[in-house]
C-alpha positions as CSV (number, residue, x, y, z in Angstrom):
1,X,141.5,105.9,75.8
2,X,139.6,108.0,73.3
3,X,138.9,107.1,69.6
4,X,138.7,109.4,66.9
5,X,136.2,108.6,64.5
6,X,136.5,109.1,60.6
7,X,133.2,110.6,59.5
8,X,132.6,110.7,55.6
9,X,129.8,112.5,54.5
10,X,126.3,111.1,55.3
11,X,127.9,107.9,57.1
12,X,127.7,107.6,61.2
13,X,129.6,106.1,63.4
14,X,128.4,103.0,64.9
15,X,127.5,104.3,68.2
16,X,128.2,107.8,70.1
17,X,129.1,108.3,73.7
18,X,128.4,111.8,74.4
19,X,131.7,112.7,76.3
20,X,130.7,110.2,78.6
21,X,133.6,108.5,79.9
22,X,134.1,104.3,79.9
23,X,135.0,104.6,84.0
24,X,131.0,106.3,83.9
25,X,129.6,103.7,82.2
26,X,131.2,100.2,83.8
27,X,129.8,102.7,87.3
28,X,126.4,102.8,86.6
29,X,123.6,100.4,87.3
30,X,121.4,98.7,84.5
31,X,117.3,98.8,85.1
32,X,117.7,95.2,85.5
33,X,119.9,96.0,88.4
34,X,117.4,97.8,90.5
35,X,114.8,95.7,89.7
36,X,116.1,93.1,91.4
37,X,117.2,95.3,94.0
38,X,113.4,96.7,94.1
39,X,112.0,93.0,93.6
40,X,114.2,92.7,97.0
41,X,112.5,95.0,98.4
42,X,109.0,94.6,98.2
43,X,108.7,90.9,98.0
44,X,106.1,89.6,100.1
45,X,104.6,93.0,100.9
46,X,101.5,94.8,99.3
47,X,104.3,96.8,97.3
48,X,104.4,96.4,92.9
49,X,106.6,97.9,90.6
50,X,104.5,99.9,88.0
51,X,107.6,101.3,86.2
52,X,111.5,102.2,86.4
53,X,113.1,104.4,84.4
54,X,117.3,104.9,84.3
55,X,118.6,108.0,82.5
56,X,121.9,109.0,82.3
57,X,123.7,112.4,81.7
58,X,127.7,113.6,82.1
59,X,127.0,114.6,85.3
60,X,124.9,111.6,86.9
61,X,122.6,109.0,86.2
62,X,118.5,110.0,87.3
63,X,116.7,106.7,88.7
64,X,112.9,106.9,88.8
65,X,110.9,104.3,90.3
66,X,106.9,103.7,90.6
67,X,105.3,102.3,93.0
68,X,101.7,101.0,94.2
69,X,99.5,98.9,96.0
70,X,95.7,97.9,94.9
71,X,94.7,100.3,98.0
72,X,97.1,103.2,96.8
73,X,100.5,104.3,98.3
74,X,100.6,106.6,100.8
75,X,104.0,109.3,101.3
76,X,105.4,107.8,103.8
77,X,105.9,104.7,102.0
78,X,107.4,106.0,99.2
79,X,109.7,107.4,101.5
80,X,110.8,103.9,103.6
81,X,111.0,102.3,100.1
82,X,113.4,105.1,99.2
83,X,115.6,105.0,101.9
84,X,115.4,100.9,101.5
85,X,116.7,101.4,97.8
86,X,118.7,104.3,98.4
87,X,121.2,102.4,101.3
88,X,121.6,99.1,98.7
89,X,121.7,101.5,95.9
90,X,124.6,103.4,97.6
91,X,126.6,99.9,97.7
92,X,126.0,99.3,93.1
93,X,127.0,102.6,92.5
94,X,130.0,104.9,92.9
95,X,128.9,108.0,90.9
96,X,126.4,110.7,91.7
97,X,122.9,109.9,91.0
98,X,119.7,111.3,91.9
99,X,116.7,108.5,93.2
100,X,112.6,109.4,93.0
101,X,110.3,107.1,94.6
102,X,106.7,107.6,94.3
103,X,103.1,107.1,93.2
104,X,102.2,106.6,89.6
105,X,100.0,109.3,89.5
106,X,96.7,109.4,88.3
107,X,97.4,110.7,84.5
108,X,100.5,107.9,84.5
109,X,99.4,105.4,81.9
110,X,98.0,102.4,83.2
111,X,100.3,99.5,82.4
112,X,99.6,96.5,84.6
113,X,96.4,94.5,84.7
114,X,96.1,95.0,89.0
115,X,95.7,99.0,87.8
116,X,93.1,97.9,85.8
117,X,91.3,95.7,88.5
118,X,92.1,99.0,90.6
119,X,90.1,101.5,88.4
120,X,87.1,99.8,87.7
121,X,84.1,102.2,87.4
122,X,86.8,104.7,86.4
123,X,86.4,106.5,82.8
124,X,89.5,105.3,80.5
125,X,90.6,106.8,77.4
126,X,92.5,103.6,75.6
127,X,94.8,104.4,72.8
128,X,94.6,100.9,70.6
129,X,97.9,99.8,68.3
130,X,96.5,100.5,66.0
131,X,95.7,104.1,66.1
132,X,92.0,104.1,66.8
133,X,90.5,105.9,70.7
134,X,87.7,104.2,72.9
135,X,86.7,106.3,75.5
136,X,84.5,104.9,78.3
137,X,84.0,103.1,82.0
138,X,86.1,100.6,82.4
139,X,83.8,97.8,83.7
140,X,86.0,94.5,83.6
141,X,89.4,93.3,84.0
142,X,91.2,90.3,84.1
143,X,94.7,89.0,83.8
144,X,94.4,89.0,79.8
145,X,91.6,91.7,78.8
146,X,89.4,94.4,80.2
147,X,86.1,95.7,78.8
148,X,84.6,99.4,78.1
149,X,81.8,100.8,78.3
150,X,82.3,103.6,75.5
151,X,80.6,106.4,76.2
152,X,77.2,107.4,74.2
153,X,77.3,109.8,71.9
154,X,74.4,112.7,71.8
155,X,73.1,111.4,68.5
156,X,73.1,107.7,69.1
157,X,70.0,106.7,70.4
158,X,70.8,103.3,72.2
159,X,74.2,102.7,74.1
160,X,77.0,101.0,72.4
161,X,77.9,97.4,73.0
162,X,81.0,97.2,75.8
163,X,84.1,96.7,74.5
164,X,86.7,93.8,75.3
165,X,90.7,94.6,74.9
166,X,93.5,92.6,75.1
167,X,96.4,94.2,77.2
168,X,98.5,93.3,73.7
169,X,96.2,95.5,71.8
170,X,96.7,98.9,73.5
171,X,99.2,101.3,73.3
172,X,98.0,103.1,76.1
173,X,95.6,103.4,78.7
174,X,95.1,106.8,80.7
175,X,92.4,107.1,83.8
176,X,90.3,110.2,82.9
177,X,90.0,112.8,85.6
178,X,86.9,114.3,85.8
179,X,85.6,117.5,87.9
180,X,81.7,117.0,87.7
C-alpha cells in the first residue's frame, strides 16, 4: 500500500522512502544484526570488529565489515570470515546484497584504542572536537588516552611537550604514511 503525501510549500513529509518497498525493508538486516552475527563469529579468536557499515539502495542492501587483529589480518582471513558471515548471512536475508570483508587499511581512521596500542611509534595526524590538528608520533596508549609527540617545527628551538588525548576528545585519528 502506497501513500500519497500532501506537500504544501516549504513543509516535508515526515520521512521519505525512496521507492523502496515495505516487503524491502521488513527483508533487510539491521547493523545490530550482523554484529551479533560477527560477534559470533570471532569470539574467542584474535579477530575485532573495527567498523560495519549497512547501506541500502532499490536494488540491494551493501554490507561492509572491518576486520583486525593487533598482528594485522592477512587475505585469507578475510576471506574464511567472509564465507563464515556470508553462509549465516544467507539464512537473515532474502534479498540481494553484496558483503566486503577486509582490512581497515592503513588511511582508515583509527577508532579503537587496541589500533592505538598497535601503531605506536607510528606518526598520527589527530583531528580534535574541537577543530584544532596535532600532528606527531604517537608514543602512548591506554584504554582511556594516548599521547603525542607533536612534531617540531623548523623555528622552534626546543621540542614541544607530548600531548595526552582522550579517545572522547578526537574526532579523528588517521596513521600518516610516510615514503622517507
Amino acid at each position: 500500500m502506497q501513500k500519497n503525501w500532501s506537500v504544501k510549500e516549504g513543509v516535508n513529509p515526515p520521512f521519505l522512502l525512496h521507492n523502496i518497498s515495505l516487503s524491502t525493508i521488513l527483508a533487510m538486516i539491521t547493523a545490530e544484526q550482523i554484529t551479533g552475527i560477527i560477534d559470533g563469529i570471532i569470539a574467542d579468536s584474535k579477530f575485532y570488529l573495527v567498523d560495519l557499515k549497512v547501506s541500502t539502495s532499490k536494488i540491494k542492501q551493501k554490507i561492509t565489515v572491518l576486520v583486525d587483529t593487533d598482528e594485522g589480518i592477512l587475505i585469507d582471513e578475510c576471506s574464511t570470515i567472509s564465507r563464515q558471515l556470508g553462509e549465516l548471512l544467507d539464512e537473515e536475508i532474502d534479498n540481494a546484497y553484496t558483503l566486503e570483508v577486509s582490512s581497515p587499511g592503513i588511511d582508515h581512521p583509527l577508532k579503537l584504542s587496541r589500533q592505538f596500542v598497535k601503531n605506536i611509534g607510528r606518526t598520527l595526524k589527530v583531528i580534535k572536537k574541537d577543530g584544532t590538528e596535532v600532528k606527531g608520533e604517537l608514543v602512548n596508549a591506554s584504554e582511556n588516552v594516548f599521547t603525542i609527540q607533536p612534531d617540531k617545527k623548523k623555528k622552534e628551538k626546543t621540542k614541544p611537550e607530548p600531548v595526552e588525548l582522550g579517545y572522547d576528545e578526537i574526532k579523528e585519528a588517521v596513521v600518516q604514511v610516510s615514503f622517507k
